[in-house]
C-alpha positions in Angstrom: -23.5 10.6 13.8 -24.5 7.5 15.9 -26.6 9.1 17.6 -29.0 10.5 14.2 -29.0 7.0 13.0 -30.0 5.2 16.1 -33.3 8.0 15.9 -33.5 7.4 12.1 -33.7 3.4 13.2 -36.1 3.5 15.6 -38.0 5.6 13.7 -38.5 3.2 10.6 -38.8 0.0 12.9 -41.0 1.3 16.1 -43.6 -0.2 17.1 -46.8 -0.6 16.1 -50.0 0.4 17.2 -51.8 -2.1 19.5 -55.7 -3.1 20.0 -57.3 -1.1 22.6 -57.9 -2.1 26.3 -61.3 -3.4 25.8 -60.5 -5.5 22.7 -57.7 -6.8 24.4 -60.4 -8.2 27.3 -63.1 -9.0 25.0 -60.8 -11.3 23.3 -59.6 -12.5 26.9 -63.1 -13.2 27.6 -63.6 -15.0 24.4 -60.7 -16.9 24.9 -62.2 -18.0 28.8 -65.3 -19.1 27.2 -64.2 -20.9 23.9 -65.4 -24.2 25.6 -68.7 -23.6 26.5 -71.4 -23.8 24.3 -71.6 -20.2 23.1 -74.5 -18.9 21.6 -74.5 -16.2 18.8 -76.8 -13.4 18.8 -78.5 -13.0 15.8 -77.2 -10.6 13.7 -79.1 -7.8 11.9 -78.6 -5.7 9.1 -77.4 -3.2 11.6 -74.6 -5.5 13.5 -72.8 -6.0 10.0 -68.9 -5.0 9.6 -69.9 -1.6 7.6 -68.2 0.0 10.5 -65.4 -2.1 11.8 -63.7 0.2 13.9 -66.7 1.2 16.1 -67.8 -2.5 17.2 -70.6 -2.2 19.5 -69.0 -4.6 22.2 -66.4 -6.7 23.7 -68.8 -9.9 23.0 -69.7 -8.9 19.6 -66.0 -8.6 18.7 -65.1 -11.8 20.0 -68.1 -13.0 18.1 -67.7 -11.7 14.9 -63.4 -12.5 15.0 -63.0 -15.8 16.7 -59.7 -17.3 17.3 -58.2 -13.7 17.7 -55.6 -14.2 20.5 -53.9 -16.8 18.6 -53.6 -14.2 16.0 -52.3 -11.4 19.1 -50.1 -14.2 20.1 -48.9 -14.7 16.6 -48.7 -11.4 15.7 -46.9 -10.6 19.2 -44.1 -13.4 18.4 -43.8 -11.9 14.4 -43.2 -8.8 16.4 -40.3 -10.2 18.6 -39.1 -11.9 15.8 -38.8 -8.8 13.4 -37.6 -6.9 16.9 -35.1 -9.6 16.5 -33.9 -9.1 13.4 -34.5 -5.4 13.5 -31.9 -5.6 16.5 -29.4 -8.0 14.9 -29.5 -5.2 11.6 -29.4 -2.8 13.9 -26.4 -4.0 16.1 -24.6 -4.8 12.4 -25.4 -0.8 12.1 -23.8 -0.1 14.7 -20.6 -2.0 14.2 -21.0 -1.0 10.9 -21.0 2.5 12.1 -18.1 2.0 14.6 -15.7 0.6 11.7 -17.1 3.8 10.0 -15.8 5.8 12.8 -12.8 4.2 13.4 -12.0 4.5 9.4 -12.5 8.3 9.6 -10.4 8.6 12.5 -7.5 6.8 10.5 -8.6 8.8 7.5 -8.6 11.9 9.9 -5.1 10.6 11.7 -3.4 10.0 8.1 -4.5 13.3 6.9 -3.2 15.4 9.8 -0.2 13.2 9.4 0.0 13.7 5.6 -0.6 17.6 7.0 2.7 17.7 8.9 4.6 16.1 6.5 3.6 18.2 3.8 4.5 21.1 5.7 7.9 19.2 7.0 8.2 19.3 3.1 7.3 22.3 2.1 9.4 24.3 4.6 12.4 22.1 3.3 12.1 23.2 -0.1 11.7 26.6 0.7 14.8 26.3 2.8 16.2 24.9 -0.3 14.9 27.8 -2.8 16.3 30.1 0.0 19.4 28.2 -0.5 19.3 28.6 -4.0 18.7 32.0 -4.2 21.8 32.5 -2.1 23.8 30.2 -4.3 22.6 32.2 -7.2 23.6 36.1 -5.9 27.2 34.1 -5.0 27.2 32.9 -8.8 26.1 36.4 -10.2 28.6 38.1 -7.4 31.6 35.7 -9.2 30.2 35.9 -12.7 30.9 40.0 -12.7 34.0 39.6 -10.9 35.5 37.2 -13.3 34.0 39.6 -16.2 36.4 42.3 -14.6 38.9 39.8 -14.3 38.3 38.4 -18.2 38.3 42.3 -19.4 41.9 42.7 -17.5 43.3 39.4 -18.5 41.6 40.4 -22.4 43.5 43.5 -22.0 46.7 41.7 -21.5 46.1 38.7 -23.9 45.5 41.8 -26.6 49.4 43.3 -25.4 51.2 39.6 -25.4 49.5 39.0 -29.2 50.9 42.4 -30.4 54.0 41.5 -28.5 54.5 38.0 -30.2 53.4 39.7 -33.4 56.4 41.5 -33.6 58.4 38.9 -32.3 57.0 36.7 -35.3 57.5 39.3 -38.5 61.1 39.0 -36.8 61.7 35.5 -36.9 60.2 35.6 -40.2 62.6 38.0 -41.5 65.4 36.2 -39.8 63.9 32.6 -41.4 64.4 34.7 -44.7 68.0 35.6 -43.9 69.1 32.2 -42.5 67.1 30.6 -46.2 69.1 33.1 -48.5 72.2 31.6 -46.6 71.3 28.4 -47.2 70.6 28.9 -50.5 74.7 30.3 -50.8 75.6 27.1 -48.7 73.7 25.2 -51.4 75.2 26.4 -54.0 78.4 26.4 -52.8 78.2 22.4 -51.9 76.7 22.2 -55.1 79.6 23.5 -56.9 82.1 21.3 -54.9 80.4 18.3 -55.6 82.3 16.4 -58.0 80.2 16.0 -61.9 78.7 12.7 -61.9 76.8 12.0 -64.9 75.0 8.3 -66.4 77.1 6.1 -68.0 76.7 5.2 -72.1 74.9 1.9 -70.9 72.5 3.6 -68.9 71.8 6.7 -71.2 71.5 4.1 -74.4 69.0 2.3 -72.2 67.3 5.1 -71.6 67.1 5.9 -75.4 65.7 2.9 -76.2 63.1 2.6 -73.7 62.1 6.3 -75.3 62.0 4.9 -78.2 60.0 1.6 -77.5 57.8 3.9 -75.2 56.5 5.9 -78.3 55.8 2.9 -80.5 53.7 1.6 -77.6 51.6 4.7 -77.8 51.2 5.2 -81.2 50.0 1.7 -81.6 47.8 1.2 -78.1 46.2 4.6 -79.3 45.9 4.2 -83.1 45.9 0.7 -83.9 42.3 0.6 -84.8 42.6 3.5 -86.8 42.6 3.6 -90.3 44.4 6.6 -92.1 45.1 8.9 -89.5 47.4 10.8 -90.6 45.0 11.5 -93.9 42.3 12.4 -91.0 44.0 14.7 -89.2 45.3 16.6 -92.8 41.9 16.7 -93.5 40.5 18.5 -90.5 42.7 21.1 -91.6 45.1 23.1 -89.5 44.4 25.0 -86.0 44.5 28.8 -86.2 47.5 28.8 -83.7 49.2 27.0 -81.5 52.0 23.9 -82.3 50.6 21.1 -83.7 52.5 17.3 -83.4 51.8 16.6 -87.5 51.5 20.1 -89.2 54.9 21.3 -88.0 56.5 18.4 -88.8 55.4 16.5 -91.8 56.1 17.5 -95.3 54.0 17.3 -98.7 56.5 14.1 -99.6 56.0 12.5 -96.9 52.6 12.3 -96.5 52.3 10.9 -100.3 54.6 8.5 -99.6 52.3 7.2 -96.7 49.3 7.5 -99.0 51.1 5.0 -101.6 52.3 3.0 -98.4 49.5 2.3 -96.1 51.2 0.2 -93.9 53.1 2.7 -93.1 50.9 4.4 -91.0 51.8 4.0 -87.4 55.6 4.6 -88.3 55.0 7.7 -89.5 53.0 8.6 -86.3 55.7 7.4 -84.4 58.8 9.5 -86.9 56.1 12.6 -86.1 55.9 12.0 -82.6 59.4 11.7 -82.2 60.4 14.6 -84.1 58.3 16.9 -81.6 59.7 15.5 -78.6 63.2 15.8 -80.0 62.3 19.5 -81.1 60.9 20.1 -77.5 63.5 19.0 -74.7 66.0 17.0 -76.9 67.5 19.7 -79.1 70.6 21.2 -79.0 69.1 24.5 -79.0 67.2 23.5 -75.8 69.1 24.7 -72.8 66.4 23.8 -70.1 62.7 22.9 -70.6 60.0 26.3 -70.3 62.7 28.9 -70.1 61.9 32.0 -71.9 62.5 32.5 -75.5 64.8 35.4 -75.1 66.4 33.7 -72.0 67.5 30.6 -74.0 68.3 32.4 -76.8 70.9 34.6 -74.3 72.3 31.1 -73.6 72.3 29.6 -76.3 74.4 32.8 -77.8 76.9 32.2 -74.7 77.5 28.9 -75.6 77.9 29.2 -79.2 80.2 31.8 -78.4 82.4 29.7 -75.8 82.7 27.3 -78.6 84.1 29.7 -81.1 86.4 31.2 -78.6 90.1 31.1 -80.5 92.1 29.6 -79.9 89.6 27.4 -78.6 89.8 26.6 -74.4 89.7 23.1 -72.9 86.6 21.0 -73.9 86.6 19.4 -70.6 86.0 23.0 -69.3 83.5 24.3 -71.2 81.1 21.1 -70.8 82.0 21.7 -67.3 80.3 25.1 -67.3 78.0 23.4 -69.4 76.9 20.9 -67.0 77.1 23.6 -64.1 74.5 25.7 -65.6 72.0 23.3 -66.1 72.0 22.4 -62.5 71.8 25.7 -61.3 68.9 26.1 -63.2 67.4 23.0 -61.2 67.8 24.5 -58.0 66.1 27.1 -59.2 61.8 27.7 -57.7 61.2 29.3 -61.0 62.9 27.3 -63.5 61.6 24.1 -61.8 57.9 25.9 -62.5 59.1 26.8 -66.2 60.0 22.9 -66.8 56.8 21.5 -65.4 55.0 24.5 -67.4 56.5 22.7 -70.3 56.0 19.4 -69.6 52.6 20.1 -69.0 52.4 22.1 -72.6 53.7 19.3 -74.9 51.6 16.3 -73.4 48.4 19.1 -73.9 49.4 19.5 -77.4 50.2 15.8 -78.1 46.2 15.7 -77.3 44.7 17.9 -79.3 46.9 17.8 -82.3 44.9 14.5 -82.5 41.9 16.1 -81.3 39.7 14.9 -85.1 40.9 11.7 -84.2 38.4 10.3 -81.3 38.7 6.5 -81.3 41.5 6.7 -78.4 41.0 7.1 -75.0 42.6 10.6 -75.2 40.2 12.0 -72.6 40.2 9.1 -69.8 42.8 9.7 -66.4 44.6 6.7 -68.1 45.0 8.4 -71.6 46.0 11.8 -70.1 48.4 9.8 -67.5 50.2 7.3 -70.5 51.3 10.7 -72.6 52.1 12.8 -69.2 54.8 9.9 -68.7 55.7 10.1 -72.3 56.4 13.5 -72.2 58.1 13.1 -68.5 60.7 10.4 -69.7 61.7 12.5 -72.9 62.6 15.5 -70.2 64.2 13.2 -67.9 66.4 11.9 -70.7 67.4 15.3 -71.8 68.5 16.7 -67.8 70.7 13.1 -67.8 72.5 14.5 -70.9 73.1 17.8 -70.6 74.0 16.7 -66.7 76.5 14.4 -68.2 80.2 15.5 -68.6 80.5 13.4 -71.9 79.1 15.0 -74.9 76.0 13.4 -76.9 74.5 14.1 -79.4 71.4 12.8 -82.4 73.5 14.0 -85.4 73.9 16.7 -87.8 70.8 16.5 -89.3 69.3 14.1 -87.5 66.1 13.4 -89.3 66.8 14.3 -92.7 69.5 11.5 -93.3 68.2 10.5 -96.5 69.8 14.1 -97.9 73.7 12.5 -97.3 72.6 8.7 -99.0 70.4 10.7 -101.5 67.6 8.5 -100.3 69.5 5.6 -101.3 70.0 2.3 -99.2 73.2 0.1 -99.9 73.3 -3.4 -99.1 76.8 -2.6 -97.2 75.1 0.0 -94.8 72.5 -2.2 -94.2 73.8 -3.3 -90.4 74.4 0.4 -89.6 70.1 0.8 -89.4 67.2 -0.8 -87.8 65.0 -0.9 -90.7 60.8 -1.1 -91.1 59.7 -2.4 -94.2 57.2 -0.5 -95.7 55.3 -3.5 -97.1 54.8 -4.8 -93.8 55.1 -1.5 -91.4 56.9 -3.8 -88.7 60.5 -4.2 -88.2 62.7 -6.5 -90.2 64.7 -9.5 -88.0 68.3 -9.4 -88.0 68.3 -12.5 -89.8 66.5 -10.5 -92.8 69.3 -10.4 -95.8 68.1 -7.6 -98.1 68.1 -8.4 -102.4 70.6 -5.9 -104.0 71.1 -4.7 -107.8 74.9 -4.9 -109.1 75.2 -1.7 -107.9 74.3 -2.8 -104.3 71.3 -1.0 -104.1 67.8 -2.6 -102.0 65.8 0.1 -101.7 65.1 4.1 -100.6 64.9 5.6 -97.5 61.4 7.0 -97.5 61.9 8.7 -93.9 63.5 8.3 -90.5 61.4 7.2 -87.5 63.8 7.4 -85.0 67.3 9.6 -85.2 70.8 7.8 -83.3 72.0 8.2 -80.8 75.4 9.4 -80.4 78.6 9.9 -78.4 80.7 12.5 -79.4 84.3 12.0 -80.1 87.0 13.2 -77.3 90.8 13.1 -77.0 91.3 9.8 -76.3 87.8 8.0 -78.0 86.3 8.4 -80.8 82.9 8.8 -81.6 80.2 5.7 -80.9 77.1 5.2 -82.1 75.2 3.8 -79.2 71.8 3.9 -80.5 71.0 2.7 -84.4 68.8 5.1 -86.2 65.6 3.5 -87.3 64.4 4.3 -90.8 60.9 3.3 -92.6 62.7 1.7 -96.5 60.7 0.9 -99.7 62.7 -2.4 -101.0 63.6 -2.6 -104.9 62.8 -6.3 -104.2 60.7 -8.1 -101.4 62.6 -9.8 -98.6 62.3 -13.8 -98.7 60.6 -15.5 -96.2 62.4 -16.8 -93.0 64.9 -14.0 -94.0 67.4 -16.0 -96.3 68.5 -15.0 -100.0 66.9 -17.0 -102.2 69.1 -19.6 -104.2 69.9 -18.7 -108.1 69.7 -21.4 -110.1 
């Protein structure tokens, strides 16, 4: 390579081309001669520079171009200079060139460097695929030998599953046994158990937050309703099914609240009672939900017990009373009849007042105030019938007005709460009725709420723990601040 650019040098910069011999003396000669007087030929049309390159002689040449060694010399020392420079470029070529060579010998040396390490690198990895592949039969060699092993161990699994299987429809048959014994043990702890039933004071209590309970309703759901009762006649009555006012309001009773307005909410409240009462209070109700034919069975059994003659020990029969009912506690099913029941009267509470649609009825806290309602009534019925004293809401309870011939008498005055039917609320015990001279103050227009009673035993007789509340139309109004006004 050095060598092709030294020829490609020399051949751009070589010398020129130089003035013959004979020039070369002529201008010599000139040069000798410059200080004599020199005399110039004459020169003809024929001597003229029309032909410069074919002077006719040295003398003529120096003639014609005087001064033309200074110009050799001049162009000689331009030459050596440009030689100069020519060499200096041509010596920077050459280093030039060197560094050139040198750079492609490193550029040479890295790549047979980066050669070998590439193949260093290359036969690593394909040690390391070769690796790999062995890794990978070893992998595939255990993969099939741990499928043979999975299918044997599957095999096995399959054997100790029907194997615990059986052992589990076993245990479960012997969980079965060992519940039907407990169920005997239950019962049999359950009959040795001494009967311990509420106390009056609790059960009266419990009576009167009933009672209190149902006014709340009535009032919290139809206190901004005007003449519900006349509403819900109106609508007319369901095809089928119970219903809270049809079932239990009569033609007399609903003119009476049409003369007494006020009267409104206590006759919502008398209705609502009564169904409640009817449901899960009642004599005639042995448990909540059971079966008509069932209850009628018991109800039979007990009516006959009590006409046994001569008749057996009270204590026992209310015993076997009490028994009964608890049984019928313990029972899966007849817990599912009660809450069946519960469920049916708090459902029919709602839509016997279904034309009525001011209340909140439909809301979680409507549906959740009468489920309660409902609850407490059913509670207070399993505490009675649970208790080895005998209760009961009288004879008749809510048709009191047949045995006073719908008469009130200033001396049974203390022995009912009493709302007046002018005002719908509750008279104060202060209140002193106005009576005729036969010591009459008014008619019982209905009862809101029936007593609450303890039946007479041996050694007590019978209490009334609970006042009935009746709704009264006064022959005369009751004086303010509850005193008798002052004859005379």
């Amino acid at each position: 390579m050095a060598s092709r650019m030294m020829r490609y040098f020399h051949k751009a910069t070589g010398p020129k081309p130089t003035e013959s011999d004979d020039q070369a003396k002529q201008g010599r000669a000139a040069a000798d001669g410059a200080s004599e007087d020199t005399i110039y030929p004459k020169q003809t049309e024929r001597d003229s520079f029309t032909s410069p390159e074919q002077p006719q002689s040295a003398m003529e040449f120096v003639v014609e171009i005087p001064g033309s060694y200074e110009a050799v010399i001049k162009q000689k020392n331009e030459a050596s200079r440009q030689l100069t420079a020519h060499s200096e470029q041509l010596e920077e070529l050459i280093h030039r060139n060197s560094l050139l060579e040198q750079e492609f010998d490193d550029v040479v040396n890295i790549l047979r460097s980066d050669k070998k390490r590439l193949s260093e690198v290359i036969k690593g990895r394909d040690n390391k695929i070769q690796g790999l592949e062995y890794v990978i039969a070893d992998l595939q060699r255990e993969r099939q030998q741990y499928m043979h092993e999975s299918n044997v161990d599957r095999l096995a699994i399959k054997q100790q599953l029907r194997m615990r299987t059986q052992q589990l429809d076993g245990s479960r048959s012997e969980i079965k046994l060992l519940k039907t014994s407990l169920e005997e043990c239950k019962d049999r702890i359950f009959s040795m158990q001494p009967v311990q039933g509420m106390s009056d004071t609790q059960l009266q209590t419990s009576y009167t937050d009933l009672c209190n309970s149902i006014e709340y309703w009535v009032e919290e759901q139809f206190d901004e309703v005007e003449d519900v009762i006349r509403k819900v006649i109106t609508a007319g009555r369901p095809v089928s099914g119970p219903h809270v006012v049809w079932d239990h309001i009569s033609k007399a009773t609903f003119h009476v609240v049409k003369l007494n307005p006020e009267l409104n909410n206590a006759l919502l409240v008398a209705l609502m009672s009564r169904y409640l009462y009817s449901q899960f209070l009642s004599a005639d109700r042995v448990y909540p939900g059971l079966p008509d034919n069932t209850e009628a069975y018991l109800r039979d059994i007990n009516i006959g017990i009590n006409n046994i003659s001569p008749a057996k020990d009270m204590d026992s029969i209310q015993s076997w009373r009490v028994d009964l009912y608890r049984t019928l506690s313990s029972l899966e099913s007849a817990k599912k009849y009660r809450e069946n029941a519960l469920r049916f009267a708090s459902t029919t509470i709602q839509t016997s007042f279904k034309a009525v649609r001011s209340m909140d009825m439909d809301t979680r806290t409507g549906k959740s105030t009468c489920n309660h309602l409902v609850a407490d009534t059913a509670d207070l019925a399993g505490h009675i019938r649970q208790s080895m004293t005998m209760y009961d809401f009288g004879d008749d309870p809510y048709e009191i007005t047949k045995a006073v011939n719908g008469v009130l008498k200033l001396e049974n005055w203390k022995n009912f709460k009493i709302i007046d039917s002018r005002t719908g609320q509750a008279l104060r015990s202060s209140a002193v009725p106005v009576a005729d001279e036969n010591g009459r103050v008014g008619k019982i227009l209905f009862v809101v709420h029936p007593a609450f009673i303890r039946k007479p035993t041996k050694t007590a007789a019978a209490i009334i723990l609970v006042k009935p509340t009746i709704a009264v139309k006064f022959d005369h109004a009751i004086p303010r601040g509850g005193k008798r006004p002052v004859d005379g």
